[in-house]
N, C-alpha and C positions, 0 to 999 in steps of 0.2 A: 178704027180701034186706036185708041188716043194712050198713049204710052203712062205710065204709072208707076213703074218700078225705076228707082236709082239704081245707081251700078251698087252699093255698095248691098241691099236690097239679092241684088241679082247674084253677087260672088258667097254672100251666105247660104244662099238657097243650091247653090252648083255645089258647094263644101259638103252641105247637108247631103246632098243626094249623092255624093261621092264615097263620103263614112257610111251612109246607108247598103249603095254597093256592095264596095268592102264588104262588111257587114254578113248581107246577104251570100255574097259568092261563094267565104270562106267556110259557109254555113254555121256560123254565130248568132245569128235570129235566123227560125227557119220556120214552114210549118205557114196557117192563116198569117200570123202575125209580120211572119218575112214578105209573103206575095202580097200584103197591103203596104207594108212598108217603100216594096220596088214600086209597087204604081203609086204614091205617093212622089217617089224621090224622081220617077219620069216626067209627073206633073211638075216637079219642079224645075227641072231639066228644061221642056216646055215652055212655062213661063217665064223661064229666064232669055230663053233667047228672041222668046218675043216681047220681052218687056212689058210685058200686061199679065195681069192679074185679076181671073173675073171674081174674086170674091172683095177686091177694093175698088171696086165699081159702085157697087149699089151703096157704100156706105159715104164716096167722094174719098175715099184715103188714097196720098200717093205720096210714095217716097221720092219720086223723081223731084229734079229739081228745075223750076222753071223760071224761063228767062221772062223779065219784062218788058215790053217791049214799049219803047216813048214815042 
């Protein structure tokens, strides 16, 4: 699994899933919409610490940044 996300990529997606939390605990979204929301912001959780992303796979998108090597 060949890395794809930048950090910068990665600390929006951890922010996202953090307000989402929030959010959810304080019961402010609740109900279908809350318990899609939390497995949303786990996946993001997820890909973040793995740095990959299967949905910018099959298109080639990566925010990472790569070095070239001479």
């Amino acid at each position: 699994m060949k890395k794809n996300m930048g950090s910068a990529d990665r600390i929006i997606r951890l922010i996202i899933a953090a307000v989402v939390a929030y959010l959810y605990f304080t019961n402010v979204v609740t109900g279908t919409l809350g318990l899609v929301l939390i497995i949303l912001a786990g996946v993001f959780v997820l890909t973040s610490f793995v740095s990959f992303c299967p949905l910018y796979a099959p298109f080639g998108f990566s925010t990472c940044s790569v070095k070239e090597s001479k």
